[in-house]
C-alpha positions as CSV (number, residue, x, y, z in Angstrom):
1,X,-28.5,21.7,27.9
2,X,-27.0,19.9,25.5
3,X,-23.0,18.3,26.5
4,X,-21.2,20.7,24.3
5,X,-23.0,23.4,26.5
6,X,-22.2,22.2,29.4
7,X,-18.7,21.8,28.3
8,X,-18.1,25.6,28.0
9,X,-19.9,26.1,31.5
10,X,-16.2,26.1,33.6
11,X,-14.5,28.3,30.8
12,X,-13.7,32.2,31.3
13,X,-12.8,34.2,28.7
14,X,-9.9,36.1,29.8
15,X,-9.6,39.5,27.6
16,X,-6.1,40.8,27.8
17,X,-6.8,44.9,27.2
18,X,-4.0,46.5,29.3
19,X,-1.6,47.3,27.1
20,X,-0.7,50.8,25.8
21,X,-1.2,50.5,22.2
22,X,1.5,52.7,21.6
23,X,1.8,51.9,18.0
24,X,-1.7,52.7,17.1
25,X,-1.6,56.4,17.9
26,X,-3.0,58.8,17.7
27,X,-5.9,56.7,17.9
28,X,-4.8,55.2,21.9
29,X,-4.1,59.0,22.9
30,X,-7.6,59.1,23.9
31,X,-8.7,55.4,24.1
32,X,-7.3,52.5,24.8
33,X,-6.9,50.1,22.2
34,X,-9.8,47.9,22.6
35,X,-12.0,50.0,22.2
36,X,-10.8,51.3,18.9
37,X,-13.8,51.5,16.6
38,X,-14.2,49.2,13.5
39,X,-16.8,50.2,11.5
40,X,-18.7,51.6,14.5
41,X,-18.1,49.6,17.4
42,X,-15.4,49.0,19.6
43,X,-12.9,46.2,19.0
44,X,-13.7,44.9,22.2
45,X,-17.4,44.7,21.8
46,X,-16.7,42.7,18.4
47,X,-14.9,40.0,20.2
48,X,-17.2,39.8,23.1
49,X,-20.1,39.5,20.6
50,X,-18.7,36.8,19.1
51,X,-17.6,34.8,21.6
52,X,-20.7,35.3,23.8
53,X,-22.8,34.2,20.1
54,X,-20.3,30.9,20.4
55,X,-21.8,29.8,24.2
56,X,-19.5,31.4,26.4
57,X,-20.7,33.4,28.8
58,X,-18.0,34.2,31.2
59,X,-15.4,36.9,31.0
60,X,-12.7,38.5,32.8
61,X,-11.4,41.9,31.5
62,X,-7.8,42.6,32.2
63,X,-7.5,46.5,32.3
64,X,-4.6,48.9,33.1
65,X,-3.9,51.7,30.3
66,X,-7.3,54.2,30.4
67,X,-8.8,51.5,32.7
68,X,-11.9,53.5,33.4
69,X,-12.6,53.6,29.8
70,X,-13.3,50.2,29.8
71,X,-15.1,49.8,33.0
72,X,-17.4,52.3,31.6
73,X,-17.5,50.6,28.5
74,X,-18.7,47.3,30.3
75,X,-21.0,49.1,33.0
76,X,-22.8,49.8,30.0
77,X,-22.9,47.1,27.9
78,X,-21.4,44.2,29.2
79,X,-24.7,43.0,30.6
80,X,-25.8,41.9,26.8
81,X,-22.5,39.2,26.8
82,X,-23.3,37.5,30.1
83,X,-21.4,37.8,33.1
84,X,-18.4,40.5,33.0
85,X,-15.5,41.8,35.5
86,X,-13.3,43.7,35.4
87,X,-9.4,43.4,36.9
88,X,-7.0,46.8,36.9
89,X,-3.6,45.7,36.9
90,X,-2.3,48.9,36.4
91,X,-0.4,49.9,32.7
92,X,3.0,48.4,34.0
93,X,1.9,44.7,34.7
94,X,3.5,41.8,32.3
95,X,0.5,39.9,30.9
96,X,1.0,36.7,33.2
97,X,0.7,39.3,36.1
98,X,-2.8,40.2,34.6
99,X,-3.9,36.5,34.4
100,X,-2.8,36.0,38.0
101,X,-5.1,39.1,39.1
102,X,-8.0,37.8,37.1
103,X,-7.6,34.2,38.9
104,X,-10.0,34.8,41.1
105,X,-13.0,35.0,38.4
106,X,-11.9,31.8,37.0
107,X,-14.4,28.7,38.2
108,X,-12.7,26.1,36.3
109,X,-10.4,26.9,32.9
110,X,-9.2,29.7,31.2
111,X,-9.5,31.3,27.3
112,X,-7.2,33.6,27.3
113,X,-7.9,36.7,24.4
114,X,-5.8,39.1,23.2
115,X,-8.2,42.3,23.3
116,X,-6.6,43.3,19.8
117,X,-7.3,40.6,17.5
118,X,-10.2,39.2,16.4
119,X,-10.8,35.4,15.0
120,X,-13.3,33.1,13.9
121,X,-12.2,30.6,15.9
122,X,-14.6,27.6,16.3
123,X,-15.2,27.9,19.6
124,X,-16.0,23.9,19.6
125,X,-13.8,22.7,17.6
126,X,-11.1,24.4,19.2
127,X,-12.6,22.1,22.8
128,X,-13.3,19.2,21.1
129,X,-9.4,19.2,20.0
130,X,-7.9,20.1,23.6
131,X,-9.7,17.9,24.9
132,X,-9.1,15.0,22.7
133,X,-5.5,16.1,22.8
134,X,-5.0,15.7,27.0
135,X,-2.5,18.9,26.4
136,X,-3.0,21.1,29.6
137,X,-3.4,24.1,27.0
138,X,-3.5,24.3,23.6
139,X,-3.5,28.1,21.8
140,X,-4.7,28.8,18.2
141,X,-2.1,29.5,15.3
142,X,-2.9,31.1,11.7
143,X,-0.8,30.3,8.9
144,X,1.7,33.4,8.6
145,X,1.3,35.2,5.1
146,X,4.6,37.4,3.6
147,X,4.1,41.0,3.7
148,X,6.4,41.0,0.8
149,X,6.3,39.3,-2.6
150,X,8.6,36.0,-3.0
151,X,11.1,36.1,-5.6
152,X,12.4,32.5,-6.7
153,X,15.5,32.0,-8.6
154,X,18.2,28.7,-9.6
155,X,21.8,28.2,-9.7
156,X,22.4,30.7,-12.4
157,X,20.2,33.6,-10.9
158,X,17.1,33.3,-13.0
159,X,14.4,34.0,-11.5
160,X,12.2,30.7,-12.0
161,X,8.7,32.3,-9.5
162,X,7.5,35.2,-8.5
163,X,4.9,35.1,-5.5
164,X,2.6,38.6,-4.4
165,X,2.5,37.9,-0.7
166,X,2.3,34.3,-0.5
167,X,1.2,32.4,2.8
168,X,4.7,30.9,4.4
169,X,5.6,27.3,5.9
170,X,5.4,28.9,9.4
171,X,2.2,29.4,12.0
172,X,1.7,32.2,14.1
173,X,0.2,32.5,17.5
174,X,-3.1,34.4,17.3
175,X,-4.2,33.8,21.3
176,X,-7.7,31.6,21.8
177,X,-5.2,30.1,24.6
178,X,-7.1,27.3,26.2
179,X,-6.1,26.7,30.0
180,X,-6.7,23.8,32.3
181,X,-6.2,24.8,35.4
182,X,-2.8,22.4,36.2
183,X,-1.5,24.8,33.4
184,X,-3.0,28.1,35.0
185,X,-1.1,26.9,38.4
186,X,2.4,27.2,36.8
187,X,1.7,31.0,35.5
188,X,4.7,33.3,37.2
189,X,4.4,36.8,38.2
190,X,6.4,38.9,36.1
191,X,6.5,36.8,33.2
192,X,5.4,37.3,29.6
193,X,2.7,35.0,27.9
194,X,5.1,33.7,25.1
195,X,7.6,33.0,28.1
196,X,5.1,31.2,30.0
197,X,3.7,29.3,26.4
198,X,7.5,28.2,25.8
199,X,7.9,26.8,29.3
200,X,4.5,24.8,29.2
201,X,6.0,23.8,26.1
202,X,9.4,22.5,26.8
203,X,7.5,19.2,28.6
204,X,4.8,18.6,25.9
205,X,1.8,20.3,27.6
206,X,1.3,22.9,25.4
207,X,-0.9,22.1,22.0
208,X,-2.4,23.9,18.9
209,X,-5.3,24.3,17.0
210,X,-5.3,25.2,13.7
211,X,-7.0,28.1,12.4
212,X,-7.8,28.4,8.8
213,X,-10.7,30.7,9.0
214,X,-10.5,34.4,9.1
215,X,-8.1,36.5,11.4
216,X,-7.4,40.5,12.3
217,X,-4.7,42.3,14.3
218,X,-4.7,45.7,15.4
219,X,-1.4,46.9,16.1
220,X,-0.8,50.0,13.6
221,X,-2.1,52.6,12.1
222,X,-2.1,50.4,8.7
223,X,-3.6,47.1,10.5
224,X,-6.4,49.2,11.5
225,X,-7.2,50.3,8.0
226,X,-6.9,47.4,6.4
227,X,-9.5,45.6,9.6
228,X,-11.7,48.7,8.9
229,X,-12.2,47.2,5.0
230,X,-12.5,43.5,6.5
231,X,-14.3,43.4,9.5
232,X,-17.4,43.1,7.8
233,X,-16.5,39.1,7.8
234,X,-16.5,39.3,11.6
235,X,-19.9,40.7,12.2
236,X,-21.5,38.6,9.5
237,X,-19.7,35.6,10.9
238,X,-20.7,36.1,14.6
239,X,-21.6,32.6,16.0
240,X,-20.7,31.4,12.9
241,X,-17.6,29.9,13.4
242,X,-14.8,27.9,11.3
């Protein structure tokens, strides 16, 4: 086993999947939102596919809305990704309350996953940089691209540039949240993750790692359709990371 390997031994993946998804519907009427299907297969089996291709073998599922879905999902398959739990939290719980619950699985430090989006994120580059860091977490940003075209224009209202949706000075959080476990002991009940990320980050233990590879969300309708005509980069890219 080679040091890198042995590196990712004391990480858990920790797959947040509890929420409602109520944006998404109709879709989450009958599912819950992870396992939404992507050309085929669940968004949830994407992500655990590609993480489990990048070495880690450890996850924690974080259930609440259709919870028995899931379960299912991973009594089935889960066995092909290494070794899976789940944790119910119930539909209600804040996300830090579904951390907390999952504690329990976690031998060592944390990566925490939103069960919505999926990432290329090099799995040991993203290590190699928290760990050269010292931070006691460090989460993955993306740059943040416009939704809308940029119009530029001077004193005199000319317009001097026009943009189509260009990629803005700002970074967004994307998840891939890396926890030692100093940082996992100062998680609150009842809290929300960015809450929790703004505390860690008010005494400089909370770092980044920036993402330039490729990145999906699945909150709406639209988001889903536009992943449906990209996710082909995500199953040609598993374990191939950047």
């Amino acid at each position: 086993m080679n040091d890198f390997a042995k590196s990712l031994e004391d990480i858990t993946v920790v797959a947040l999947c509890g929420g409602k998804g109520e944006r998404l519907r109709p879709f989450t009427d009958t599912v819950p939102k992870p396992l939404v299907e992507l050309h085929g297969r669940p968004l949830l089996e994407h992500l655990l596919s590609f993480l489990s291709a990048s070495g880690l073998r450890k996850f924690a599922i974080c259930t609440g809305y259709k919870a028995e879905a899931i379960h299912e999902f991973v009594a089935r398959k889960g066995a092909a990704f290494g070794e899976l739990h789940c944790v119910d939290s119930g539909e209600s719980a804040a996300m830090c309350d579904r951390v907390l619950d999952a504690r329990k699985r976690i031998r060592g430090r944390a990566l925490v996953c939103y069960g919505d989006t999926l990432a290329n994120v090099s799995v040991p580059a993203l290590v190699a940089a928290h760990e050269a860091s010292g931070a006691k977490a460090t989460v993955a940003v993306y740059p943040l691209t416009s939704p809308f075209g940029i119009v530029a224009f001077d004193e005199r209202h000319r317009v001097t540039q026009l943009q189509e949706k260009p990629v803005l000075p700002y970074w967004i959080n994307i998840g891939f949240l890396l926890l030692e476990p100093e940082a996992l002991d100062r998680l609150r009940r009842g809290t929300d993750l960015v809450s929790y990320m703004d505390q860690l980050a008010t005494d400089s233990s909370l770092g980044v790692f920036l993402h330039s590879g490729q990145h999906l969300t699945v909150n709406t309708e639209k988001e889903r359709a536009d992943a449906e005509k990209e996710i082909e980069f995500f199953t040609l890219m598993e374990g191939k990371t950047s």
